[in-house]
C-alpha positions as CSV (number, residue, x, y, z in Angstrom):
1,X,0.0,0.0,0.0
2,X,2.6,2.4,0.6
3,X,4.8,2.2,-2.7
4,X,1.5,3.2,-4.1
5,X,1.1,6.1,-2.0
6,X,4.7,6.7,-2.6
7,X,3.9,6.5,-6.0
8,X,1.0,9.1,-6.3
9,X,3.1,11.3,-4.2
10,X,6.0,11.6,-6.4
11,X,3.9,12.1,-9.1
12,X,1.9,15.0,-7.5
13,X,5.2,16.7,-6.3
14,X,6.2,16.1,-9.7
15,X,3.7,17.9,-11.8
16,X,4.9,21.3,-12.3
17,X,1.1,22.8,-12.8
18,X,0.6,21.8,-8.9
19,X,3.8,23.9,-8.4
20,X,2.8,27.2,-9.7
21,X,-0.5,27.1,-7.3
22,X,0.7,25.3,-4.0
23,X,2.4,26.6,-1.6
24,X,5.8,25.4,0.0
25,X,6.1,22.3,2.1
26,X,6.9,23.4,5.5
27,X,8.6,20.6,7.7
28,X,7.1,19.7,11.4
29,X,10.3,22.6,12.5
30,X,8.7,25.2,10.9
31,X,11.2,25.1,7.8
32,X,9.9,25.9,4.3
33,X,11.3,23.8,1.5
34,X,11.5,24.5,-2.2
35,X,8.9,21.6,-3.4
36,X,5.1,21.6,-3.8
37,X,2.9,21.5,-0.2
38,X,1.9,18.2,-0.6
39,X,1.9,16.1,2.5
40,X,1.3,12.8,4.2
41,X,1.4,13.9,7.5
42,X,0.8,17.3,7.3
43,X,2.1,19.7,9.9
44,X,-0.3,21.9,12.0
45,X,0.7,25.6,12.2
46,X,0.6,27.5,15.6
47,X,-2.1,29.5,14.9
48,X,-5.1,29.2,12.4
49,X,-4.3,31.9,11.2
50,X,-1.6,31.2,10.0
51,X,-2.7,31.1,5.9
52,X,0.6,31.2,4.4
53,X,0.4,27.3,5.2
54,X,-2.4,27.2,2.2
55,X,-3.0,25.7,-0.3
56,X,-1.9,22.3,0.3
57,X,-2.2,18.8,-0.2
58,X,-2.9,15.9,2.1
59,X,-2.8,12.5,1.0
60,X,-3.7,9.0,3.4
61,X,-7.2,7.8,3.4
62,X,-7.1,5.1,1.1
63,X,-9.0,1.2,0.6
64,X,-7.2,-2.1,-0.4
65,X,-9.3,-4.6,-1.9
66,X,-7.8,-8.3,-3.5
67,X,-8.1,-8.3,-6.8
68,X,-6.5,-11.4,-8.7
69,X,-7.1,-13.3,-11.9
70,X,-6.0,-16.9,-12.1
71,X,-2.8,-16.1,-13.2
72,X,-1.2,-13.1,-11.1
73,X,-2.4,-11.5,-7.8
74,X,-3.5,-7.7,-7.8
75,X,-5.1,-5.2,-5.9
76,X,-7.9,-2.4,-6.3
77,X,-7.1,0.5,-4.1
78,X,-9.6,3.9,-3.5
79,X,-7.8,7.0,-2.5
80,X,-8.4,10.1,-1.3
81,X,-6.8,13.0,-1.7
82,X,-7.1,16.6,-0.5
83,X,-5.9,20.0,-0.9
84,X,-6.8,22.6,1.6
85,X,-7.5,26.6,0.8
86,X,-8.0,30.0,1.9
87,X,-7.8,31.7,-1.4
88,X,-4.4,33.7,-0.9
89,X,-4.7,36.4,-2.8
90,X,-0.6,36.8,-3.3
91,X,-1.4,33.3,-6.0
92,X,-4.1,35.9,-7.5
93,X,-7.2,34.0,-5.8
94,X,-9.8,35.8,-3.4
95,X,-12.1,32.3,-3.3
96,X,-10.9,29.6,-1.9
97,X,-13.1,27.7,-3.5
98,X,-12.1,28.5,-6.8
99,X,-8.8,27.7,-5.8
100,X,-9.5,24.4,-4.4
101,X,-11.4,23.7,-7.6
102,X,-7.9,24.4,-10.1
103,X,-5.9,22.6,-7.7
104,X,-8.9,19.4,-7.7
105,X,-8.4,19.7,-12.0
106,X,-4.5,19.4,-11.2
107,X,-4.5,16.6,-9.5
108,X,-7.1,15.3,-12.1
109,X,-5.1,15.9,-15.1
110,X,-1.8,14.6,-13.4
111,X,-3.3,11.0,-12.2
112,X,-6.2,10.1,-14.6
113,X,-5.1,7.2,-16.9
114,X,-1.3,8.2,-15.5
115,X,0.8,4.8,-15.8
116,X,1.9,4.9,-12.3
117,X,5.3,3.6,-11.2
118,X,4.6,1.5,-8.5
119,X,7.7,-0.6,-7.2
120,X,6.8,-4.8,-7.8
121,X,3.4,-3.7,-9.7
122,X,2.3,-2.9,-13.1
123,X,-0.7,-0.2,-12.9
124,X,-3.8,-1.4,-15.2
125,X,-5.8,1.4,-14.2
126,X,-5.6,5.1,-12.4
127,X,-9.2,6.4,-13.1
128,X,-10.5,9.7,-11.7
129,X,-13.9,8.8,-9.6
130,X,-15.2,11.8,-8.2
131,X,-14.5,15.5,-6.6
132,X,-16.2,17.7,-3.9
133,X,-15.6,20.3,-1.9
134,X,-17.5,21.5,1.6
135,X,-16.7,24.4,4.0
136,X,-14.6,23.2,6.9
137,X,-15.7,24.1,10.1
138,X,-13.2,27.2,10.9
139,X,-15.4,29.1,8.0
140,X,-12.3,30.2,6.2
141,X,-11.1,27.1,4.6
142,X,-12.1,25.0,1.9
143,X,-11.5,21.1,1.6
144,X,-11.4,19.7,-1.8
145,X,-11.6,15.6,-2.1
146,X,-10.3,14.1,-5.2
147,X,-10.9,10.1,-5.1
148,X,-9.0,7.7,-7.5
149,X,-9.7,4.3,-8.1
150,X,-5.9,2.6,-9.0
151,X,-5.6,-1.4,-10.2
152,X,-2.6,-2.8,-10.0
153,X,-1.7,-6.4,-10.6
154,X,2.0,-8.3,-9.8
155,X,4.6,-7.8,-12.2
């Protein structure tokens, strides 16, 4: 399960149109790096206020389902991925919605049909499933869900 996350992840930090809208990953000390915001674990700033965190990407809840044939054993695996905004309006964006929305159509257009490279698996499918975004709770930032579907078989 995790060479496939390890495989959507590089892709994602990868795929220079998420660059140009994401901000920098910031380690769990506070240090901003020069890739893409796209995290496993991602860190929580000080303060919620604190927007210079957004927009980022978190990646984790995720499915595993068998999936053989009667000659090789595969797997069918749902994940979820989400990016997180507050519209910062140094990236030119006042909505965060809107945001999360450009940032959903990245992540789209770098994973649909993409031939993953997952280590000890060939990738038969990547297919988009579904996107939605809802309000989070704090009322100033937006949560975008992206779901893939992914089947992958032993190579």
């Amino acid at each position: 399960m995790n060479d496939i996350q390890d495989a959507i992840y590089k892709r994602l930090v990868d795929y220079s149109p998420l660059d140009n809208v994401l901000a920098r990953y910031e380690t769990f000390q506070g240090t901003k790096l020069a890739q893409p915001a796209i995290y496993i674990d991602a860190p929580q700033p000080e303060k919620s206020e604190h927007s210079s965190f957004f927009p980022y990407i978190t990646m984790g809840d995720d499915t595993l389902n068998q999936w053989d044939t009667d000659t090789s054993e595969g797997y069918e695996t749902t994940i979820n991925i989400r990016c997180w905004s507050r519209g910062n309006t140094e990236n030119g964006y006042t909505s965060p919605r809107r945001q999360a929305k450009e940032i959903q159509s990245h992540i789209r257009d770098a994973l649909h049909q993409f031939e993953l490279l997952v280590d000890g698996q060939d990738t038969v499918l990547c297919h988009f499933e579904n996107a939605s975004t809802i309000q989070d709770p704090d009322g100033k930032t937006i949560q975008g869900l992206t779901t893939f579907r992914l089947i992958t078989d032993n190579a």
